[in-house]
C-alpha distance (Angstrom), angle and dihedral (degrees) to the residues before:
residue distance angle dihedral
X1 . . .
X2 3.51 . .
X3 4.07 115.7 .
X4 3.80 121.2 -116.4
X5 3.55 115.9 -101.1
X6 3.87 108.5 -142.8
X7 4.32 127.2 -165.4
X8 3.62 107.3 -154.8
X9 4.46 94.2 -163.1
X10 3.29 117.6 -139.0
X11 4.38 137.9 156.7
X12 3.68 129.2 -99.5
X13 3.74 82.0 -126.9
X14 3.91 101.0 54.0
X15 4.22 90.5 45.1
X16 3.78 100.7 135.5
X17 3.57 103.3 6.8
X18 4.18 97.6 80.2
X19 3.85 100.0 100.8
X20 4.13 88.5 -174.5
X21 4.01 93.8 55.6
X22 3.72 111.3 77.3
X23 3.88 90.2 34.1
X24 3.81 81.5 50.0
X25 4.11 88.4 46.9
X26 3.57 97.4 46.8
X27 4.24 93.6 48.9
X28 3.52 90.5 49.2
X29 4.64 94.9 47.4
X30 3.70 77.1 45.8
X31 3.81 94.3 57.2
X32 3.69 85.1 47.1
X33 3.85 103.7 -105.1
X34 3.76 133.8 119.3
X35 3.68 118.1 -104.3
X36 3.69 127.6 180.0
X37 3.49 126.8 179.7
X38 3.95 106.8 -133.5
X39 4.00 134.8 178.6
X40 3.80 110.3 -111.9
X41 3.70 87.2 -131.9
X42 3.69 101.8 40.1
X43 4.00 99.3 130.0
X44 3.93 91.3 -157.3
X45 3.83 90.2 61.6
X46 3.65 106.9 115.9
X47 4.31 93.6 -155.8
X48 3.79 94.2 -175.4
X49 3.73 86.6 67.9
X50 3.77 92.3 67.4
X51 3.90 113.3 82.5
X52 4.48 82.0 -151.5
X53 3.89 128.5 14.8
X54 3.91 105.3 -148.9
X55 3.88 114.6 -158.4
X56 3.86 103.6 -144.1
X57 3.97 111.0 149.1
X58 3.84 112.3 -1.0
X59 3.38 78.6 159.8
X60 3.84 101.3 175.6
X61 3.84 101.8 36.9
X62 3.90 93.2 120.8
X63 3.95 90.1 62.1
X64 3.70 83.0 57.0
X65 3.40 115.2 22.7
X66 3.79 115.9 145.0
X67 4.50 82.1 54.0
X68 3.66 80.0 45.6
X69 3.95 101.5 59.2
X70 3.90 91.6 33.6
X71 3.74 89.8 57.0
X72 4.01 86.3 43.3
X73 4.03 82.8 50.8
X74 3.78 95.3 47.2
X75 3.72 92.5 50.6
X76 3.60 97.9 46.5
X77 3.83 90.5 61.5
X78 3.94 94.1 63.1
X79 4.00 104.8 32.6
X80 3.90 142.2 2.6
X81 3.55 114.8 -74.2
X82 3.73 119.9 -162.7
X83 3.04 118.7 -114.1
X84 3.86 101.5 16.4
X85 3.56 135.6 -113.3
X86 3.75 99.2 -103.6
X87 4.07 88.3 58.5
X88 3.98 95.7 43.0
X89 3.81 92.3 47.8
X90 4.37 84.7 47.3
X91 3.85 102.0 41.7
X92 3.86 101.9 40.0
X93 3.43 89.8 67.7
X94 4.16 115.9 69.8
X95 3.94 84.9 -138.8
X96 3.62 90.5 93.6
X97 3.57 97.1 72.6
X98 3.82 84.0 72.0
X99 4.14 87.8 54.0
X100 4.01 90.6 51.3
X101 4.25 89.9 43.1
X102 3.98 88.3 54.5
X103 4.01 85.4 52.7
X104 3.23 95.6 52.6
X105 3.74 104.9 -100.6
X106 4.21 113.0 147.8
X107 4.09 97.3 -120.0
X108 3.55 123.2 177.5
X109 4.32 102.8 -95.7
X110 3.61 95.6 -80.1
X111 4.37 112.1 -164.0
X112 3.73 107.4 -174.1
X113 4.25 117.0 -154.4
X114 3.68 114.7 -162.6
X115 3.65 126.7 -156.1
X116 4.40 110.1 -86.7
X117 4.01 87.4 24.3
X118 3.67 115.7 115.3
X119 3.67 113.4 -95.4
X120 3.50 114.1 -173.8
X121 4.23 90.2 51.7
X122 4.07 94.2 43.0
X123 4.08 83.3 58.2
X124 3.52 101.0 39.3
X125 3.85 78.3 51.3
X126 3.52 93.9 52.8
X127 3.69 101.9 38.2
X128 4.54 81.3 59.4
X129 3.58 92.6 52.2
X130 4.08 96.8 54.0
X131 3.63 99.2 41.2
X132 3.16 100.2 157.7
X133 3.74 91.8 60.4
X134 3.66 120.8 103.1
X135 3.53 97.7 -169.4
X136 3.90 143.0 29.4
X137 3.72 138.3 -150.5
X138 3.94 119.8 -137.5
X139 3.91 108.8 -165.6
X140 3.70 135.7 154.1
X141 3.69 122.2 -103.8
X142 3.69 94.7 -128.6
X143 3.91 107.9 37.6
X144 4.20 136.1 99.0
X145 3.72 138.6 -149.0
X146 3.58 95.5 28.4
X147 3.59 96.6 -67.0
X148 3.66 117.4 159.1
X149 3.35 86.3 10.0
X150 3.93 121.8 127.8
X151 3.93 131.5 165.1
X152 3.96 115.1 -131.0
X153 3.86 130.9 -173.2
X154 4.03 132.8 -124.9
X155 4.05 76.5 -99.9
X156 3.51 101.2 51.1
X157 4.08 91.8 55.3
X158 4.12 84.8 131.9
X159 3.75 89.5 53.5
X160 3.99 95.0 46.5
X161 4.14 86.1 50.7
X162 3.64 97.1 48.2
X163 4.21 84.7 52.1
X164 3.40 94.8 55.1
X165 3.80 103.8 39.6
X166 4.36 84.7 50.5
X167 3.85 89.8 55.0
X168 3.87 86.4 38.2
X169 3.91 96.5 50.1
X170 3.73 85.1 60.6
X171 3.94 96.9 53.2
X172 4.04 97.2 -101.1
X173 3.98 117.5 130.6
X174 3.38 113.2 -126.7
X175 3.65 123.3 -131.6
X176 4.44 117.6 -149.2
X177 3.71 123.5 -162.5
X178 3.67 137.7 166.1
X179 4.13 114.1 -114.2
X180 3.58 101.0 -113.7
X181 4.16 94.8 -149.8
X182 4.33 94.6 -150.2
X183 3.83 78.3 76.8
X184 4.08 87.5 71.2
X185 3.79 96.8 53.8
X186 4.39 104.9 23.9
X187 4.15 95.4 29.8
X188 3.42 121.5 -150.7
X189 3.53 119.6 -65.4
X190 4.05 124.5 -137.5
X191 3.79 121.0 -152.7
X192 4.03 114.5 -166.6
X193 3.91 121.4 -165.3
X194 3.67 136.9 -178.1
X195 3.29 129.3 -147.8
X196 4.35 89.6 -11.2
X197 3.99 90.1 -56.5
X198 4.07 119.3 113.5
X199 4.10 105.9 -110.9
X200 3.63 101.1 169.6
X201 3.58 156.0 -57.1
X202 3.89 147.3 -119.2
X203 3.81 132.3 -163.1
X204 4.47 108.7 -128.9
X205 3.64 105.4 -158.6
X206 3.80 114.2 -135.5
X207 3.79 112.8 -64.1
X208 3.94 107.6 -172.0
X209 3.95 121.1 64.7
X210 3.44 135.5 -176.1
X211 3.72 120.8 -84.6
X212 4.03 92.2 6.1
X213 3.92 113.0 120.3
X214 3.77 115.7 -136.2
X215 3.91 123.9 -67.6
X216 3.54 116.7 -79.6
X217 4.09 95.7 -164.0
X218 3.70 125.2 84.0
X219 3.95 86.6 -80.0
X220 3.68 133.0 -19.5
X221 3.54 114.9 -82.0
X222 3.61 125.7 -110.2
X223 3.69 149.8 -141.3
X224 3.61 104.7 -138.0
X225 3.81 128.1 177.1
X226 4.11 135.2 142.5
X227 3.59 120.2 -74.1
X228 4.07 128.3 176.2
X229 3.80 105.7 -139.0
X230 3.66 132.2 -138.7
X231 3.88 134.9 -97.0
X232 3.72 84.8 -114.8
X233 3.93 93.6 46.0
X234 3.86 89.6 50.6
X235 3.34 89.8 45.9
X236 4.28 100.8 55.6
X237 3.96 84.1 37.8
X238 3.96 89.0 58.2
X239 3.72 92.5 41.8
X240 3.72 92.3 51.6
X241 3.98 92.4 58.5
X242 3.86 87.3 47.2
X243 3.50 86.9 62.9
X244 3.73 102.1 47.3
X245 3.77 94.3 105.4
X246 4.05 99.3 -143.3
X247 3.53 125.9 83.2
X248 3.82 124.7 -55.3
X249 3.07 151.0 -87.0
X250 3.87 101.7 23.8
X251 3.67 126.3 -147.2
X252 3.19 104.5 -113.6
X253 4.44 132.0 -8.7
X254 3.47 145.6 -177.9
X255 3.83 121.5 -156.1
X256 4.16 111.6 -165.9
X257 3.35 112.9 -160.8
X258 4.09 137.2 -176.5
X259 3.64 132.1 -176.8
X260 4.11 127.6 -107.7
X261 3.69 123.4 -133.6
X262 3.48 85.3 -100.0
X263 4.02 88.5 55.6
X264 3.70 99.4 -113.5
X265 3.32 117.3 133.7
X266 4.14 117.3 -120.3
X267 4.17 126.8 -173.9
X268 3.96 108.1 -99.9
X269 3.36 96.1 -177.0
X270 4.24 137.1 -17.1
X271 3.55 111.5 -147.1
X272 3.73 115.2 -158.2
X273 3.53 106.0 158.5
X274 3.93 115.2 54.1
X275 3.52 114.0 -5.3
X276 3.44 129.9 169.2
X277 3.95 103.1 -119.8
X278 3.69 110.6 -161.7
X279 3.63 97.9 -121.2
X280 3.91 92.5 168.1
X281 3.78 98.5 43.2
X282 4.25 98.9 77.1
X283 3.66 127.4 27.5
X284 3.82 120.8 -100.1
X285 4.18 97.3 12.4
X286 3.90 91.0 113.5
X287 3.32 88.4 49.2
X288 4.25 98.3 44.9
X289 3.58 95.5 38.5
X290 4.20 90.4 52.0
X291 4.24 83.9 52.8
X292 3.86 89.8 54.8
X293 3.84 87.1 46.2
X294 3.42 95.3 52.7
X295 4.07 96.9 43.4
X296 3.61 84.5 60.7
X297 3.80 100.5 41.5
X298 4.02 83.6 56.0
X299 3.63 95.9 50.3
X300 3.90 99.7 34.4
């Protein structure tokens, strides 16, 4: 029988900086597959080689996003790709924070400004309806590891404005929520699963401070060590992937969470697409999340 050949994507740009990939690499050689690390946009990549396509750290998709989804299009056609179209066209877009609210899911407040709306009154709008929110978050819709992201306080309204109308002068929707402060002291807390099951789960300390403009790196870096959630954390992070309204259970998942002022915990963002996985941050995950790789390389 021949062995699966596996593509684990990532970008020219994030080469080297993927701490999950050659733990990743060297679980799935030892489980007796072939894995090659390959550029998403590499245009001598022949994808209908590759028994599964893994997205791992496309990295810079939301700077090119429309190339992004027709390449994830294209490659769908001629192999499996992991996790399908359908989910990377739904969860790189912040808009689906909105879908998971209507189901029922406890989100952070989420406003959403589109390019050609009025700015300065969808704010002030905003800014009334969390009042007891000192700060705010301006972030685009379409963006990852905190770039072009950048925290603002109730004084710094003109600041917050001017962020949005930059990323909306260049057609990006903007995305305005209220700093919920627990994140400074608990962090957020990131629960990965495979295949539906809880694997593990790491604590983030807080990335965005006061009077610090957004990162300019490849994403914003991170303080990242294990955590065991809560029955109330597992519980939000199981009703999020209820909601996600494709077919179930999903390769792989990552469910960030923050407490409210109240100290519930609410989804901040789910990332489906190209997660960072904290392979070295619990014993055996390289090793469990290679097996569910290979089960569905053998039966794609």
């Amino acid at each position: 029988m021949t062995r699966p050949c596996i593509a684990l994507v990532t970008a020219r740009v994030a080469r080297g900086t993927d701490h999950d990939m050659p733990l990743l690499l060297a679980a799935l050689r030892d489980a007796g597959v072939e894995a090659r690390e390959t550029d998403w946009d590499d245009d001598a990549a022949d994808w209908s080689r590759f028994d599964l396509v893994l997205l791992r750290s496309t990295w810079d998709y939301f700077d090119r996003l429309p190339e992004f989804l027709a390449w994830a299009e294209r490659v769908s056609r001629h192999t499996h790709l992991l996790n399908p179209l359908d989910v990377i066209r739904w969860n790189t877009d912040k808009h689906y924070l909105t879908d998971l609210e209507r189901a029922g899911v406890p989100v952070v407040p989420s406003t959403f400004i589109e390019p050609g709306t009025d700015v300065t009154t969808t704010i002030n709008a905003a800014f009334a309806a969390h009042p007891q929110a000192h700060d705010f978050v301006v972030k685009p819709a379409v963006g990852a590891g905190s770039r072009d992201a950048q925290r603002h306080t109730r004084a710094q309204r003109n600041a917050a404005i001017a962020h949005a109308r930059r990323l909306l002068d260049v057609e990006r929707s903007v995305l305005l929520q209220p700093y919920l402060e627990r994140v400074d002291a608990h962090g957020e807390t990131a629960l990965l699963f495979f295949e539906g099951g809880f694997s593990h789960a790491i604590r983030k300390g807080p990335l965005l401070r006061r009077n610090e403009g957004p990162t300019q790196g490849l994403y914003a870096e991170e303080t990242i060590e294990p955590r065991m959630p809560s029955t109330d954390e597992l519980d939000v992070a199981r009703r999020a992937l209820a909601a996600i309204p494709f077919d179930q259970p999903l390769l792989y998942a990552r469910v960030d969470l923050i407490r409210d002022d109240d100290g519930s915990p609410r989804l901040l963002e789910l990332e489906l697409v190209e997660p960072s996985v904290f392979l070295g941050h619990a014993d055996g995950v390289a090793e469990r999340f290679a097996k569910a790789i290979v089960q569905r390389a053998n039966a794609g």
